[in-house]
N, C-alpha and C positions, 0 to 999 in steps of 0.2 A: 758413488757409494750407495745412495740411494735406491737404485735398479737392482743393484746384485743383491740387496734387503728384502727385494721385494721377489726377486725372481726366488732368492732360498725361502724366502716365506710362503711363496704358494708350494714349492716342491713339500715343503714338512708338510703344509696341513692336506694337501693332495694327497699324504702319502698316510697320515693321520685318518681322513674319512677313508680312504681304501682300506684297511685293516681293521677299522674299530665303528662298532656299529653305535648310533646313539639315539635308537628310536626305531619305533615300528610303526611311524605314520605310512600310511598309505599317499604317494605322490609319486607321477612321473615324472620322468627328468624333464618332459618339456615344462609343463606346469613350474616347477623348482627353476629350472633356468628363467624364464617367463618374471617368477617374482621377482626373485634377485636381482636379475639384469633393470626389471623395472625401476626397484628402489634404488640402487645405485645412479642408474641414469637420472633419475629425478634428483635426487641431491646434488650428483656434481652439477647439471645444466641450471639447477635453481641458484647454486651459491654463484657459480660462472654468470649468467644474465644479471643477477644481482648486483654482484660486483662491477659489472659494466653500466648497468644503470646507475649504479652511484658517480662511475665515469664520467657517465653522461650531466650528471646535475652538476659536478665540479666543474665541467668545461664551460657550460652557460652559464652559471655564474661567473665565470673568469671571464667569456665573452663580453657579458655584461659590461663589466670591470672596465673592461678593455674601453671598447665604446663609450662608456660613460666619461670615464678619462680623456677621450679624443675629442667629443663634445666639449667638455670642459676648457680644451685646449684651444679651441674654436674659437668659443665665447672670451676667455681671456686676452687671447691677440687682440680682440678689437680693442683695447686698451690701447694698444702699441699703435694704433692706426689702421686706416682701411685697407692699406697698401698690404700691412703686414696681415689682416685678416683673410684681404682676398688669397694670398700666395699659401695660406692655410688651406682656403677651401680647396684650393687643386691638388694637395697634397692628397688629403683624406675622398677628395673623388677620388684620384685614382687608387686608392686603397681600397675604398667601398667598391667602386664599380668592378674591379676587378674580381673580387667576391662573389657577388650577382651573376655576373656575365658567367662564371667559371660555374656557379653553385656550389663553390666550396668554402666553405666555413675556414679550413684550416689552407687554402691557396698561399696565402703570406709565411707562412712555418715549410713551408715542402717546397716553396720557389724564393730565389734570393728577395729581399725588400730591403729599402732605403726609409722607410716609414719614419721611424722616430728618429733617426739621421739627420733627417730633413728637417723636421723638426728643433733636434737641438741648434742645426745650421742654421736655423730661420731665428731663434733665440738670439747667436751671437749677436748674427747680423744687425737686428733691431734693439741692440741693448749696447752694441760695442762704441765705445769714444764718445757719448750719449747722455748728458744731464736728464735723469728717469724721476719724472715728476713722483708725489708718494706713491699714489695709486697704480701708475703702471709699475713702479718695484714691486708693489704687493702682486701686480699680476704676472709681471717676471717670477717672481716666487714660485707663484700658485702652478706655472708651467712647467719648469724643472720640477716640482714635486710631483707631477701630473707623467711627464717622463718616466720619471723613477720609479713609478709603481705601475705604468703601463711595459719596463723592462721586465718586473720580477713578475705580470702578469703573463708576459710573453713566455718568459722562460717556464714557468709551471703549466702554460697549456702546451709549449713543445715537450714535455718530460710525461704527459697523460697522451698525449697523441702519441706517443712511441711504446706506449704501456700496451702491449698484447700476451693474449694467455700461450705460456709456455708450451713448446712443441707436443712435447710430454705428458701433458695434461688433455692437449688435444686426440693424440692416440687413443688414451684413457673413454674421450668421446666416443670418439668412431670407432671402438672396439665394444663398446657396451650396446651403440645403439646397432652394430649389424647383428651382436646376440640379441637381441630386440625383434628388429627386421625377422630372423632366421626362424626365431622359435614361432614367431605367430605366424611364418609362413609355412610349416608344416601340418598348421593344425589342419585337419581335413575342414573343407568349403565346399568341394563340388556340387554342384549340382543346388547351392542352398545359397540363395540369396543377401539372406542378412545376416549371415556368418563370414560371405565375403562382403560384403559392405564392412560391416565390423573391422573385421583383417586389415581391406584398403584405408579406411578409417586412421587405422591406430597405424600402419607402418606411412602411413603419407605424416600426420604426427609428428613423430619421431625424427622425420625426414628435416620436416620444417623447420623444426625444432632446433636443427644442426646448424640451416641455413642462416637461421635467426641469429642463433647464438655467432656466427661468422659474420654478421652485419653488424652488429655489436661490437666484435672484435676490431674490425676493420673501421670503427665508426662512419657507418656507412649507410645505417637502420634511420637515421634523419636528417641525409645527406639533401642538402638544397632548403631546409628550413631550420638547424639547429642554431643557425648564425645570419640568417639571411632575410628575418626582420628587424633583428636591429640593425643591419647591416643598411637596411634602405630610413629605419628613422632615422641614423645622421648624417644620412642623404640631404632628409626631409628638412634637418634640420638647419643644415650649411645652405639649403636653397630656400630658403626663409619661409617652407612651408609649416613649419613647427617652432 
C-alpha cells in the first residue's frame, strides 16, 4: 500500500510542477538536484546511523548484562564446592574462548550453544538428593535467578541482532546517494584541480557514508571489540587474575 502512495504521489506533484510555475528564482537543475538530494540524504542516513548507534549501546549493555550474570554464576558455585566451581570454569571458557577466537561478539546467538543448559544441569546435579546448608540455598537461589535474566538477556540481544533497516529504505539510500554521485559528477572540473579535489572529496563521502551505514546494519562497524573485552575479563576472572 505504501509504494503505490508513494509512486501516485510523485506522478501528482511531478505533474503539479510541470504545469504550474511557483517562482522565478534563477537555479539549475543541477544545483536544485544537488540540494535536495543533499538534504534528504542527510536526514535519512543521520536518523539510520542514529538509530543503529542507539543499536549499538543496547547490545553492550545487554553484553554487559550478560557477563556480569556469568561472573556471578562463577562466584556463587564456589558455594556448592570446588568440584562444582571448577566444572563452571570449563563451561564459561568455552564460551568466552569461543568468542575471542571467532571475534564475534554474537558467535553463541548465530551457532547452536548449550551455555546456560549446562548450567542449569550443573544446578541440578549439585543441589539434587542434597541437604543445602543456609548459605549454599541462598547461593542455589542467586544462580537460578542469574539463569533467568541471562535467558531474557539472551533473547533481547538475539531480537536486536536480527534488527536490520528494511530493504525499502535501503533503495531510498542508494537512489539518493547515486543522484548525489551523478549531479556533482557533471559539474564541469577539467582541467582544475580543486574543483576535482572537491568532487572526489564529496562523492567518495557519500560513498563511505553507505559503506558505514552497511556496517552498522550488519553490526559489523565494531566487530572483534564490541564484546571482546569483557569477553576476556571473565576470562581474567575464572583464572583468578581478577
Amino acid at each position: 500500500m505504501l509504494k503505490y502512495l508513494i509512486i501516485i504521489t510523485v506522478a501528482v506533484t511531478s505533474a503539479i510542477y510541470y504545469y504550474i510555475g511557483f517562482g522565478s528564482v534563477e537555479i539549475s537543475i543541477s544545483q536544485m538536484f544537488l540540494i535536495i538530494s543533499t538534504f534528504l540524504f542527510v536526514v535519512f542516513t543521520g536518523f539510520f546511523i542514529s538509530r543503529q548507534g542507539i543499536r549499538y549501546s543496547k547490545i553492550r549493555d545487554q553484553i554487559t548484562d550478560f557477563d556480569g550474570e556469568a561472573t556471578t554464576i562463577y562466584r556463587q558455585f564456589g558455594h556448592l564446592g570446588m568440584e562444582a566451581q571448577k566444572e563452571v570454569k570449563e563451561i564459561l571458557k568455552n564460551h568466552y574462548e569461543s568468542i575471542i577466537s571467532h571475534q564475534a561478539w554474537d558467535f553463541h546467538f548465530i551457532n547452536p550453544s548449550d551455555t546456560i543448559t549446562s548450567f542449569h544441569r550443573l544446578a541440578e546435579k549439585y543441589s539434587q538428593d542434597k541437604q543445602l546448608a543456609s548459605l549454599q540455598h541462598l547461593a542455589l537461589q542467586r544462580i537460578l535467578t542469574a539463569l533467568e535474566n541471562m535467558q531474557v538477556t539472551r533473547k533481547s540481544m538475539v531480537a536486536m541482532h536480527k534488527e536490520r533497516i528494511p530493504q525499502f529504505q535501503w533503495f531510498l539510500v542508494y537512489f539518493l546517494a547515486a543522484i548525489l554521485v551523478s549531479t556533482v559528477s557533471i559539474i564541469p572540473s577539467t582541467s582544475f584541480f580543486l574543483g576535482s579535489l572537491l568532487k572526489g572529496s564529496f562523492a567518495s563521502a557519500v560513498i563511505i557514508v553507505v559503506v558505514l551505514l552497511h556496517q552498522f546494519d550488519g553490526l559489523n562497524f565494531f566487530k572483534g571489540t564490541i564484546g571482546e573485552n569483557s569477553a576476556k575479563d571473565v576470562l581474567d576472572i575464572i583464572s583468578g587474575e581478577k
